[in-house]
C-alpha positions in Angstrom: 0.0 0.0 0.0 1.0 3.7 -1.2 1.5 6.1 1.6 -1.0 8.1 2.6 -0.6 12.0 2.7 -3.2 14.8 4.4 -2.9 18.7 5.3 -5.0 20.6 8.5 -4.4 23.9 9.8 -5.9 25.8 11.9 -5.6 29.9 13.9 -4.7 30.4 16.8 -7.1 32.1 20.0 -6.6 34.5 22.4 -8.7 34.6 25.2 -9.9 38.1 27.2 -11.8 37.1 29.9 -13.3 33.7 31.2 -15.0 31.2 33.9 -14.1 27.5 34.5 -17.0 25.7 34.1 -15.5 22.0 34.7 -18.1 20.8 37.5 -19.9 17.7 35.0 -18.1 14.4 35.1 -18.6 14.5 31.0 -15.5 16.1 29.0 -17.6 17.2 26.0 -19.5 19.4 28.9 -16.4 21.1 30.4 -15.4 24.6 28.9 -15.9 27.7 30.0 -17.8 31.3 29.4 -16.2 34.1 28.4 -14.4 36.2 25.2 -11.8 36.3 22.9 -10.3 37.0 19.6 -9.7 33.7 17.1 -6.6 34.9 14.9 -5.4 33.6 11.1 -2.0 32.8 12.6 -1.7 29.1 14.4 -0.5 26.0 13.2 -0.1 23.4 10.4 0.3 20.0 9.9 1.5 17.3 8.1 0.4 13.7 8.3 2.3 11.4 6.4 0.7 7.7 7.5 1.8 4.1 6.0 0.7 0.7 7.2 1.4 -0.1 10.0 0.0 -0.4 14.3 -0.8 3.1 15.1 2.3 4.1 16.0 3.2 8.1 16.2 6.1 10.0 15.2 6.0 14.2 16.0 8.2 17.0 14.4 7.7 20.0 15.1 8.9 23.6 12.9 8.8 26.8 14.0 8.8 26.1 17.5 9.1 23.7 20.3 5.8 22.2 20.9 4.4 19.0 23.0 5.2 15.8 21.3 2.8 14.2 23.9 -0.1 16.2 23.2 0.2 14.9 19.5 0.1 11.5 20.6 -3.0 12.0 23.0 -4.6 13.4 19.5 -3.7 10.4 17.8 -5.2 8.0 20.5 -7.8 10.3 21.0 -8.8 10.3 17.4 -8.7 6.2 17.0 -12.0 5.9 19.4 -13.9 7.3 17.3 -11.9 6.2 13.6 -10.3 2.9 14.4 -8.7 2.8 11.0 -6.4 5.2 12.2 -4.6 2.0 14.2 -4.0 0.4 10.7 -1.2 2.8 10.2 2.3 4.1 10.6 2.3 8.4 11.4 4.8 10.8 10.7 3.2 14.0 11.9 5.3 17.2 11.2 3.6 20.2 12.9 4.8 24.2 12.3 3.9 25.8 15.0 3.3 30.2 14.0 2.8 31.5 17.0 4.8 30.1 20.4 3.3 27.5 22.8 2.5 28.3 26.4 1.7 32.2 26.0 -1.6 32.0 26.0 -2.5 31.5 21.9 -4.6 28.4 22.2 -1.9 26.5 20.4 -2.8 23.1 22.3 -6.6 23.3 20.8 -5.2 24.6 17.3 -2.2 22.4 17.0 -4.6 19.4 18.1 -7.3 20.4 15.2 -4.7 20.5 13.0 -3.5 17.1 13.8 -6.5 15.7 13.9 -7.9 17.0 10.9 -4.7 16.2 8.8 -4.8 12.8 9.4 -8.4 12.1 8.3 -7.7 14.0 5.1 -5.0 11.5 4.7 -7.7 8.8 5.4 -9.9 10.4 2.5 -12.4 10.8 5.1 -15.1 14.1 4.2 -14.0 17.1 4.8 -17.2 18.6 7.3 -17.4 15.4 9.5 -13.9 15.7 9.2 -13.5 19.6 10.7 -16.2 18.7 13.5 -14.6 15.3 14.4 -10.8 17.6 14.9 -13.0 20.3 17.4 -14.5 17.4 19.6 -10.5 15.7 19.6 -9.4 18.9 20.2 -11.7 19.7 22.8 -11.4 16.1 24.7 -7.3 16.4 24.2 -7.1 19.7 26.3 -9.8 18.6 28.8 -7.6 15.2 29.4 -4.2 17.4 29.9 -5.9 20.4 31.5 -4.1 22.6 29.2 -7.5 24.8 27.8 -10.9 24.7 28.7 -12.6 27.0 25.8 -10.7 27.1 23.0 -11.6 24.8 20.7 -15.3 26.1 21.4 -14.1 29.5 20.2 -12.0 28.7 17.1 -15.4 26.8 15.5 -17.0 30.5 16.2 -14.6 32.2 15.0 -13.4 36.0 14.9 -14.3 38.1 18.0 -16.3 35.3 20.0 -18.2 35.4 22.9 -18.8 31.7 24.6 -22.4 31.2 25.7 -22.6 27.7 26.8 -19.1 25.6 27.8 -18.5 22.3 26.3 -17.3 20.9 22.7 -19.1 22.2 19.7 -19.8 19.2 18.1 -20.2 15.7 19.6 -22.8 12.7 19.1 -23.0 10.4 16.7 -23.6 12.7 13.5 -21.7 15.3 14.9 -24.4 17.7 14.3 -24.0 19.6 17.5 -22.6 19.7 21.0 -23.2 21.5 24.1 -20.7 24.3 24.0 -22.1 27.2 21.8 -20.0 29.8 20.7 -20.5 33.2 18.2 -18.8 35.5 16.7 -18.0 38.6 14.0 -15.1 39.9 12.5 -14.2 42.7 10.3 -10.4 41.6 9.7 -8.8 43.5 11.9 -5.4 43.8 12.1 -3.5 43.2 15.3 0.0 42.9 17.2 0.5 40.3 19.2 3.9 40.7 22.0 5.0 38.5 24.4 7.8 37.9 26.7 11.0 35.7 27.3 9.1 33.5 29.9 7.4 30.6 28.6 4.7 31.5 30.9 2.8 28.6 33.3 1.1 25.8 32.1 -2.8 26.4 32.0 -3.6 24.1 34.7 -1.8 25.9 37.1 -4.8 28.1 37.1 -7.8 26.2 36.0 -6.7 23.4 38.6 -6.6 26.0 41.4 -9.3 26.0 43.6 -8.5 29.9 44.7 -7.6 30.8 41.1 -10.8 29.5 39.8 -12.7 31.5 42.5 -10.8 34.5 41.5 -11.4 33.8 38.0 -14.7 32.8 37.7 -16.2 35.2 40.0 -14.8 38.2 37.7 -15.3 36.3 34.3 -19.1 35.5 35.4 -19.1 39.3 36.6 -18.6 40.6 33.4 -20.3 38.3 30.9 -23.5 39.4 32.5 -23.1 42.5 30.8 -21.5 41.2 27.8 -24.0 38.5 26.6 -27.0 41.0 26.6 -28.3 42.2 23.3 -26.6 42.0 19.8 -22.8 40.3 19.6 -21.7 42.4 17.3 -19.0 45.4 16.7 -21.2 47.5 18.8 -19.9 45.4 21.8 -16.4 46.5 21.0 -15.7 49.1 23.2 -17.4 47.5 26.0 -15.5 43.9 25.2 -12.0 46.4 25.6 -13.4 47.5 28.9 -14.5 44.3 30.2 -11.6 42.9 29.3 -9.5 45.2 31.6 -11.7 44.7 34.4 -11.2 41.2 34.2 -7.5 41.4 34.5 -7.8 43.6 37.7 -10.3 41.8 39.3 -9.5 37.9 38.6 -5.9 39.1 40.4 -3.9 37.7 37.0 -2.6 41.5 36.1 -0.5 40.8 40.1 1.7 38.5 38.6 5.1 40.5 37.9 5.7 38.6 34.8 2.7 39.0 32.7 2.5 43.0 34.5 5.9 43.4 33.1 4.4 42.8 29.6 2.2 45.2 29.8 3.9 47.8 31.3 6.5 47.1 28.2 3.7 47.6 26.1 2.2 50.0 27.2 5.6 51.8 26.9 6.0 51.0 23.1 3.1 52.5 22.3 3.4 55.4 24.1 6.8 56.4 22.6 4.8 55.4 19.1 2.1 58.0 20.2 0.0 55.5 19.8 -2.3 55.7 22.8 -5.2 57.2 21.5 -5.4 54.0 18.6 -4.3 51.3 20.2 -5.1 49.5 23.7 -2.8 46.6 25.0 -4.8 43.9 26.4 -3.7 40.6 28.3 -4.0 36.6 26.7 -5.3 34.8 29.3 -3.0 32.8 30.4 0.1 33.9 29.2 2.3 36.3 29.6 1.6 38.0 26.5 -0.5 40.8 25.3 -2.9 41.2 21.5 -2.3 45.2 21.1 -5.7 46.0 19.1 -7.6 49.1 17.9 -9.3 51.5 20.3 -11.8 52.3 17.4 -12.6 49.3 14.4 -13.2 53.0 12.3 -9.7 53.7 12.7 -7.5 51.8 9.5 -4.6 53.8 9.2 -2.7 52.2 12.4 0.6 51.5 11.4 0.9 48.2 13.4 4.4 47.4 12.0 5.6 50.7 13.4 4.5 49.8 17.0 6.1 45.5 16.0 9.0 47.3 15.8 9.1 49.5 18.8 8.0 46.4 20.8 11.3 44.6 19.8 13.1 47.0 20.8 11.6 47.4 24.2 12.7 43.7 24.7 9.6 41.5 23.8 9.2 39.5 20.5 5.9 39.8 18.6 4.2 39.7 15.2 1.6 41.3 13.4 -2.0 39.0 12.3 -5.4 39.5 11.8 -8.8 38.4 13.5 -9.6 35.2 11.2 -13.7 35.2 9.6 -16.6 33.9 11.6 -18.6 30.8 10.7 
């Protein structure tokens, strides 16, 4: 037998504010509430499979990532396609933005995975997609390393999560118990982050104070958030809430991830850039997406302000807020 050859990719996710809804005993009903912005810039991957006993390979380019992670996708994957066992994998993943700064890379690197290795399989391309966000979903659940992520990146653009859980599970895949919308106008956006690598997720999530702290702010400001239209009306007040959040869950406290900010901040000051641009922290990094103040605003030289932020120490790059589905 020939070897078999598939593609997935998939952005990357910033989250703003959030709860931790993990009290049920099911997986697919973890998540959490909360808001964010899904970005073009993630990951890829490669999935190169011949026959063989399910066994797993990982490269990675562009980065360091998990190898295990990839293997828990492959396992993960088999329950529900046991044809995947009937081969050999060579997965190569590149990797656009870092790991462990708060990007969502577990979820996206895991849909990409996922959704690379059916392609290979010739399975459809749909049940294919929704098959990668419940993987994806039950992957970060199992390692605690995101709770809403995957339910944002099937939303899309600037998202607002209404009900925690996987987007699509059952039998025909058709739907799942988390819920997530979204717009987008393709805005362009800087994301900066530090030298740290930043704490793994469950640090947090697996906290019994920091998921008081957390959820008690998140919970706090999606009341306001989830009234009326989601639209770009709810800009300004997303920016706000945002903020807020960052004060009141007691994440801003930490030196590292203030240091960000404050280096920021800095860069675009010195870029007179204060009255465009607003610095806002990726939950749970220690990292910040720099967006616009106003979505009217399109002159915003965001390459100016990339480079000012390398030379205030932090490494960044410039994206855009992928399309809503």
């Amino acid at each position: 037998m020939p070897d078999i050859l598939g593609r997935g990719e998939c952005g990357s996710h910033v989250t703003l504010l959030f709860s931790i809804e993990d009290d049920s005993e099911e997986l697919v009903r973890q998540g959490s509430l909360g808001s964010g912005l899904c970005l073009e810039d993630g990951s890829e991957a490669i999935a190169r499979g011949k026959e063989g006993s399910g066994n797993f390979s990982i490269g990675f380019i562009g980065g360091e990532g998990e190898g295990a992670l990839y293997h828990e996708v492959g396992e993960t994957l088999a329950e529900f396609v046991p044809e995947v066992k009937e081969f050999d994998w060579e997965i190569t993943v590149k990797l656009n933005v870092p790991v462990g700064q708060g990007f969502g890379m577990s979820a996206s690197g895991a849909v990409s995975a996922s959704m690379a290795i059916q392609r290979a399989m010739g399975l459809p391309y749909e049940d294919s997609l929704r098959r990668s966000y419940l993987v994806a979903h039950l992957v970060d659940r199992k390692r605690s390393s995101g709770l809403g992520d995957v339910s944002a990146l099937s939303a899309g653009g600037v998202e607002l999560r209404i009900s925690p859980g996987s987007p699509f599970h059952g039998h025909l895949l058709d739907t799942g118990p988390g819920r997530a919308i979204g717009w987008s106008n393709g805005m362009e956006v800087v994301l900066a982050w530090g030298d740290g690598s930043g704490k793994h997720t469950s640090t947090y999530i697996d906290d019994p104070n920091w998921k008081d702290s957390i959820s008690s702010a998140g919970n706090m400001e999606m009341i306001a958030l989830a009234k009326g239209n989601w639209d770009e009306g709810k800009w300004s007040d997303l920016i706000e809430s945002a903020i807020r959040f960052s004060k009141a869950s007691g994440l801003l406290e930490e030196p590292n991830r203030a240091s960000v900010l404050d280096r920021a901040n800095q860069a675009i000051a010195e870029c007179g850039m204060s009255d465009l641009v607003v610095p806002l922290l990726c939950m749970l990094g220690e990292s910040v997406v720099i967006v616009p103040r106003n979505l009217e605003d399109k002159g915003v030289e965001m390459s100016t302000l990339l480079s000012s932020m390398q030379k205030g120490g932090l490494s960044g790059c410039i994206t855009r807020v992928n399309g809503s589905s």
